[in-house]
Every structure is written in structure tokens, then in C-alpha cells.
N, C-alpha and C positions, 0 to 999 in steps of 0.2 A: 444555451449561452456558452462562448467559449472558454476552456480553463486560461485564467491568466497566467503568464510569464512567470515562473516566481525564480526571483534566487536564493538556492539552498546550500548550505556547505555537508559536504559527505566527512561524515566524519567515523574513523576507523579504529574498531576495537578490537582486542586479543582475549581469551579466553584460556584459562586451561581446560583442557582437554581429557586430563584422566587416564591420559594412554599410557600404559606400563610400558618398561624399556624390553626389548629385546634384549633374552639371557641366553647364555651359553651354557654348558653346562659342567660346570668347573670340579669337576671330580678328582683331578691328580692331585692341584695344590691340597684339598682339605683335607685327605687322603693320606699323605705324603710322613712322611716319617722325619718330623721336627727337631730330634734330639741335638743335631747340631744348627740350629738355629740360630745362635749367636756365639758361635765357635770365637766370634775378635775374643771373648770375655776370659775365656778360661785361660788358666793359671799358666802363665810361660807361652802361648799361641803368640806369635808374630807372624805376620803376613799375611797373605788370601787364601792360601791354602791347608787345611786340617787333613792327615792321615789317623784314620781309622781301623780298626784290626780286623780280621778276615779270622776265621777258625784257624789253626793250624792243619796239617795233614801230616799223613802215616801211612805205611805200607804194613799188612803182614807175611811171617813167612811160615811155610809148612813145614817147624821142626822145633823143638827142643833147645834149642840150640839158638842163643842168641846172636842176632845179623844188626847192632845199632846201625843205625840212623843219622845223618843231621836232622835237625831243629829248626824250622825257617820260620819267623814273626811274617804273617804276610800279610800285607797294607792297602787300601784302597783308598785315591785322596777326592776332597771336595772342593772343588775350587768356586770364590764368587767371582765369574766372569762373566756373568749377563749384566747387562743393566737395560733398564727403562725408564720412558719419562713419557707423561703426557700434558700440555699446557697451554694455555691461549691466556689472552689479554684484551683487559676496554682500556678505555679513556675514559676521565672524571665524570662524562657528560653520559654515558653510556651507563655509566654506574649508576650513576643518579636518578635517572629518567627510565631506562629500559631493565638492568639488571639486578639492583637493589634486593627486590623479593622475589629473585629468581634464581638463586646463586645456589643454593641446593641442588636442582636440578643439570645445572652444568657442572658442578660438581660429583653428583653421582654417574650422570653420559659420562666424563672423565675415567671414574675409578673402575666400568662396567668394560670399556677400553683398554684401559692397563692392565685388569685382572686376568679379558679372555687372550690380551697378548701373554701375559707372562704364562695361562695354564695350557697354551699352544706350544710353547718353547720345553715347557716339564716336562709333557706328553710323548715330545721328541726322540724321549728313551725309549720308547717303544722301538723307534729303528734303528739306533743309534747303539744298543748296548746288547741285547740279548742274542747271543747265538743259535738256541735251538727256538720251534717255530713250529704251531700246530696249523694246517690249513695248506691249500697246494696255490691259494691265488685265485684257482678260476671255480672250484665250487663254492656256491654261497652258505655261510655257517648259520644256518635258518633252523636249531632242535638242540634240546637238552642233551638229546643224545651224544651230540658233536661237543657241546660243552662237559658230557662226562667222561668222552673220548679224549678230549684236551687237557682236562683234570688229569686223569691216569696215564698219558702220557708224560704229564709236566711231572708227577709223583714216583714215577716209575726209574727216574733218573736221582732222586731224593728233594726231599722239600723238609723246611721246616715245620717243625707240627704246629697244629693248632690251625685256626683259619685262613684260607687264601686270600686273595684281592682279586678280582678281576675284569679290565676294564674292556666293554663292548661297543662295537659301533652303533651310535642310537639307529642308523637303519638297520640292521639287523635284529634288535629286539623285537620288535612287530610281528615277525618271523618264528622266529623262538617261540615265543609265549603261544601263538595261534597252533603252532606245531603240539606244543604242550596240552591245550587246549582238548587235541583227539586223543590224547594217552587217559586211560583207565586210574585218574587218580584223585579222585574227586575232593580232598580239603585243599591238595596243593593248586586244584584248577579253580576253585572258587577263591583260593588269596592272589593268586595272579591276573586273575578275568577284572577282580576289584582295584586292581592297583597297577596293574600292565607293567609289572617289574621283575625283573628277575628275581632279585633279589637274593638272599640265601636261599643257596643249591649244590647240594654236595660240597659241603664244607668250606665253600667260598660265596663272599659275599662280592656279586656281581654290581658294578654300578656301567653305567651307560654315559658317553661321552658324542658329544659331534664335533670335537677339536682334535682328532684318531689323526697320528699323520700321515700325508702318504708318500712312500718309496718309489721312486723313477727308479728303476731296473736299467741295466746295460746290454747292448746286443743278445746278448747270450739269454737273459731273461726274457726278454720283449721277443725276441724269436723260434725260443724253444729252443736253442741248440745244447748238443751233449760235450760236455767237456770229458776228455779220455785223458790217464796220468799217464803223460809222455815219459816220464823218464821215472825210477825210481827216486824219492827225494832221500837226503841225507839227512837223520838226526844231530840235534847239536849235543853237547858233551851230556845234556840234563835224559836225552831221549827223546825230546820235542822237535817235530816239524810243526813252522809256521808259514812254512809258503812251497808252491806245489806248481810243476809245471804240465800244463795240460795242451792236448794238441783241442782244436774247434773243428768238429762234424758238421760240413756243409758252412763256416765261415767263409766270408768271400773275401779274405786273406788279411791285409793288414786293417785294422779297427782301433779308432783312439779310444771308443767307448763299449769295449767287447764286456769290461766288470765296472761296473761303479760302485763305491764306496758303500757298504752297508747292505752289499747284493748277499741275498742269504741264498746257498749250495747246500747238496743233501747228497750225499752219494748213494747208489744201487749195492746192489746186496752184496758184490763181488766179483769175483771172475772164476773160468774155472779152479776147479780143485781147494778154493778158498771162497766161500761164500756165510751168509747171516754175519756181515761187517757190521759192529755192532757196540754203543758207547757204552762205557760200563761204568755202575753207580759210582757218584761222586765219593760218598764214603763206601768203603766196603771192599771196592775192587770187583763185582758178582757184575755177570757178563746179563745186560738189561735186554728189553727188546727192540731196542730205539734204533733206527738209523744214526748216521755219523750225517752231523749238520753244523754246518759255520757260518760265520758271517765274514765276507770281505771286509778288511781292512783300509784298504785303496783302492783305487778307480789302477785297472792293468789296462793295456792295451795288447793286441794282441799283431803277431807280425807279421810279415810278408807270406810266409810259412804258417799262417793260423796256431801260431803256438801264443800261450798267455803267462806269466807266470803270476799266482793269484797267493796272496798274503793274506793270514784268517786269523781268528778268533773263533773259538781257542786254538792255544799250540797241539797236535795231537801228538801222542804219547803210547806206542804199547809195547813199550820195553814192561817187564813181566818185576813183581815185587817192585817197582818205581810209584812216589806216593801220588805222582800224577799223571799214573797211568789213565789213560780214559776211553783207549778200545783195545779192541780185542786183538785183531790182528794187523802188522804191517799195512801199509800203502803201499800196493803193489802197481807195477805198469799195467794199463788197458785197463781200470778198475775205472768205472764210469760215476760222473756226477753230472746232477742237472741244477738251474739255477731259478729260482721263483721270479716270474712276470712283474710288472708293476702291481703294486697292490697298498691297501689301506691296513695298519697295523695298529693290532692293539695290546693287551698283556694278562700274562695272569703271573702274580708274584707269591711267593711265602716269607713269611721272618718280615717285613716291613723293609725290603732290602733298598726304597726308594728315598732317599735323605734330600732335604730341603732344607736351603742355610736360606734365611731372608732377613738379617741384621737390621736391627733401629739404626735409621742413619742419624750424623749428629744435625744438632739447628746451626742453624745460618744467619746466623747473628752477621748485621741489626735488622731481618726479614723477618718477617711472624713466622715459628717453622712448628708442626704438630706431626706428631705419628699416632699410628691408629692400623688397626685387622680390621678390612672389610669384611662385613659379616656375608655379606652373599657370595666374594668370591673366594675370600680366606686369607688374601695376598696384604701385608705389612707394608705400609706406603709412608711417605712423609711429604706432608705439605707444606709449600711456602708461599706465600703471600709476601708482597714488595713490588716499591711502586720507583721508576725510573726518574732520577730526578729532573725536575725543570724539562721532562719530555709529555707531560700529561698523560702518561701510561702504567697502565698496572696491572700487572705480569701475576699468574695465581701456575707453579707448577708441583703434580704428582707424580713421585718418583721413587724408583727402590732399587735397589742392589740383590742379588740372589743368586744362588748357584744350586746345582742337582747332582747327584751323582746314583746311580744302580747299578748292583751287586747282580752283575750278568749269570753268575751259578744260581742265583734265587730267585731265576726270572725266564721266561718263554713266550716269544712274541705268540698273537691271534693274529693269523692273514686273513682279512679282509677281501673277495675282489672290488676291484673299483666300477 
């Protein structure tokens, strides 16, 4: 017999699902060194911006015989000039029927949003601030070893005591650990085989990030080419050179993007008759084993004639008893420097020298307004809730205000290659 005709209505269910959010791995914010946090509050602060003190410095001399000094307070400021927001909106009918017993979940998709933007934008100081820089670009930093090489280099120029910070690209731990893995050291290989973490190693506590940013390089980096100091440079009244004119080896003459902004340079040992050009301790003045390494300032172009003139951080310095002095010998003509490739960068710091300001905003009065520390990203948000009148719309936005600042002498990029 044949089935009869029937009519049936389809009718369509939702379910949750159970499916956790995709996390990032928010290690600068929780990290970060809070103490000016809510810098509006303290006694006498007006404005966005809070300076904070820096050690002083000193010279000595070899004699008996007193040579005073000035006294210079020296300042590093925090400004809050980020901001962020993230927010969507229903209608009454939407609320009622569809999102009612769901609004937790669009709210946490929200705040998982705004925390991996805001620990992206932290992170940033990895390119953005430190001038010296363990890693050449193109070999991949895959062994402890490299990580105790980077350690004793970052140390070798002075750190503050006590434990380092440092932050790795999660591809490269995989690497690392399996490396470790073949070393002869059997408790440290059975707590990393158990937990695939670096973790405490040589006196830093290693954490792993996938939000590592990465630096586009300028001709000179992306190509390889050797920058030569064209001209000797002039100190200004202190002893500082901050910009340096170099001729380009095999440039193909004028280039608007021969240096871009935050391109880190390393110069070669010397030239003749002057050779092991070499930065020397921040305190102390004692000639280290470190290359002379900077970071661009601005994006140079370079000219008809392949010359560039290239602005850094730091100013260099080797006028002799000067308290910021910081190599050894002059910048001489034909003393060659080369420039690192595109690459992924990341950090190792001492002293906490990364500050994070993320102020409670006020309410917003007559909207429902709450603040609150998300626990999984770390980041201080405020919500508002408010509904648009007589438009049947109702607006839910997270939002926070923040700023960063890092103490580039207590800090040394890791190059990544990409």
C-alpha cells in the first residue's frame, strides 16, 4: 500500500553545543606591572599623562681628587592613549525570543575580543621600545641554550636583580623543550615533558604568547644590504650622537623605504686599527662584550647617491668619564652596520620595567554602567547597557581606556624569524 500524503511542519531547534571559545594567550596584560594603574587618582595628577623616575646616573674618575657632577632627575612618561570598544545591539523582539538566556555568552565572545585586542597593542613594545635584540632573524631560536645565550647577553649589559620575564613565540616553544628533551638532565626533562612549558629557566620566568608582533623591515633589512658611516657624525654639547649618515652597499640609489621606523641595526666590530666596538655597562662604565645595537627612530629614505641619514635609540656616547657614556670607542667613517630582516619579536625584561595604566572608567549615567577585571584576560573594562529611545534598540557596549609604557634600558627584544 502506498504511504499517504501527509502534511508536516519542520520545525527547528538550537542547542548549545558546549564548544569553548577560542583563547589567545594573554600574557603581557596579567604580567604587566600595575603600579600606575589609576595614576587620574593620585594626589595633584591632572591630565593623561604620569612621569615616573628613572635611576639617576654618574660617572667615575681615576683620582683623588674630586671632578662634581650635575644631578639630572630622569623621567619616563605613561600616557593613556589607547582606547577600545567593542558592542552590538537587538531589538526588544530579539531580546525576548532569541537572546534572553544567552547574553552571557555574547558577552563573554565580547570581552575575549577586546582583551586579545588590547594584549596585541601591549605586546607592541616588543618592537616599538627596546634597542638591543638577541637573534639575527633568520635562525630559528629552537634550545635553552639560545635562551641562556640571550639571558647572558641581556645581563651582560646589567639587569636588575632578582627574576627576569620573558616572553616567547608559542611556535617556538615546541622546539625549545624537544631540544631540552636530548640534554642530560633528567628532573628538568621529566617537569617539561609533563607540562611542555618552559617555565622557570635560568632565573627567568619564561611565558609563551601567539600575539608576538611582527616588524616589516625597510630595504636595507629585507635585502641584506651594509650600511658604511659616510661621514664622521658630530656629538651635541652632552657627547651624544643620535643620527648617523651612512652610504648603502649595492642600493639602487634613491629608496623612500631604505629604514623603517623601529628597523633595529647592529654594527661590525670596527675598522682598521680600531676594532671590538663595544657597548659598555649601563652602570659602571666597564667595557662589556656586546655589539653597539639600535633601533630606528623614523622611517630615512635614502638618496640619489645611496646615502641615508638614520636617527636611533639610543643616543651613542663615548666621550670618556661622561655618565652616559655607553661605548667604547668613537664612530668612526667606513665602520659598517647591518640591519635585521622582517621578523616576529619578543622580550626578556628585569625590574618589571613594563607599566600598564587601565583606569575604572566613570558610569554613564542614566545607562546601567559596571566595571570589572576579566579573569581570563586580565584587562578592566566597563559596561553599559542602554536602550535608544522610541527606536526599539538596545545597545550593550565594552570599553576601556589604557596606556603602556617600557623602560627600554630593562629590556631586549627576542627575534623571531617569520
Amino acid at each position: 500500500m502506498p504511504l499517504p500524503s501527509n502534511s508536516l511542519e519542520n520545525v527547528q531547534t538550537w542547542q548549545m553545543s558546549g564548544l569553548a571559545f577560542l583563547q589567545n594567550l594573554c600574557c603581557f596584560v596579567s604580567s604587566a606591572n600595575t603600579k600606575f594603574k589609576d595614576f587620574q587618582n593620585f594626589e595633584a595628577q591632572l591630565g593623561d599623562t604620569v612621569g615616573f623616575e628613572l635611576p639617576p646616573r654618574y660617572s667615575t674618575t681615576s683620582s683623588l681628587v674630586a671632578s662634581f657632577e650635575g644631578s639630572a632627575q630622569r623621567v619616563k612618561t605613561l600616557t593613556l592613549d589607547q582606547q577600545r570598544s567593542t558592542s552590538y545591539a537587538f531589538n526588544s523582539q530579539q531580546l525576548v525570543l532569541n537572546v534572553e538566556d544567552y547574553m552571557e555568552r555574547f558577552g563573554k565572545a565580547a570581552i575575549r575580543e577586546l582583551g586579545a585586542n588590547i594584549e596585541a597593542n601591549v605586546a607592541e613594545v616588543c618592537v616599538t621600545e627596546p634597542y638591543r635584540f638577541y637573534g639575527n632573524g633568520v635562525t630559528p631560536i629552537n634550545s635553552y641554550n639560545q635562551l641562556a645565550a640571550a639571558l647572558a647577553q641581556f645581563r651582560d649589559f646589567g639587569a636588575a636583580p632578582g627574576m627576569c620575564k620573558g616572553y616567547l613565540s608559542n611556535l617556538a616553544v615546541p622546539g625549545i623543550i624537544a631540544n631540552g628533551l636530548n640534554q642530560f638532565a633528567p628532573s628538568r626533562n621529566d617537569k617539561d615533558a609533563m607540562s611542555w612549558e618552559v617555565g622557570n629557566f635560568d632565573m627567568c620566568e619564561w611565558y609563551r604568547s601567539n600575539l608576538l608582533p611582527v616588524h616589516t623591515a625597510g630595504t636595507a633589512g629585507v635585502s641584506a644590504l651594509t650600511l658604511t658611516v659616510n661621514a664622521t657624525p658630530v656629538p651635541d654639547v652632552n657627547g651624544d650622537v643620535s643620527s648617523i649618515v651612512f652610504s648603502v652597499s649595492g642600493a639602487p640609489g634613491a629608496d623612500a623605504s631604505m629604514i623603517l621606523k623601529h628597523d633595529k641595526l647592529q654594527f661590525s666590530d670596527g675598522v682598521a686599527g680600531v676594532s671590538n666596538v663595544r657597548f659598555m655597562t649601563f652602570v659602571g662604565h666597564q667595557v662589556t662584550g656586546l655589539p653597539i645595537q639600535m633601533r630606528a627612530t623614523a622611517d630615512a629614505a635614502s638618496t640619489g647617491g645611496s646615502l641615508v641619514t638614520v636617527t636611533f635609540d639610543p643616543p651613542l656616547n663615548a666621550q670618556a668619564n661622561n655618565k652616559d657614556q655607553n661605548l667604547n670607542t668613537p664612530i668612526l667613517v667606513n665602520m659598517e652596520a647591518t640591519v635585521l630582516p622582517s621578523h616576529r619579536a619578543g622580550l626578556i625584561t628585569s625590574g618589571d620595567p613594563l607599566y600598564l595604566a587601565m583606569p575604572r572608567l566613570p558610569d554613564q549615567s542614566p545607562f546601567v554602567t559596571g566595571n570589572a577585571i576579566d579573569s581570563d584576560t586580565g584587562v578592566s573594562v566597563r559596561q553599559t547597557y542602554g536602550t535608544l529611545f522610541g527606536q526599539n534598540q538596545q545597545g550593550f557596549v565594552h570599553d576601556c581606556l589604557f596606556g603602556k609604557a617600557l623602560v627600554a634600558d630593562y629590556a631586549m627584544s627576542v627575534i623571531f624569524p617569520l
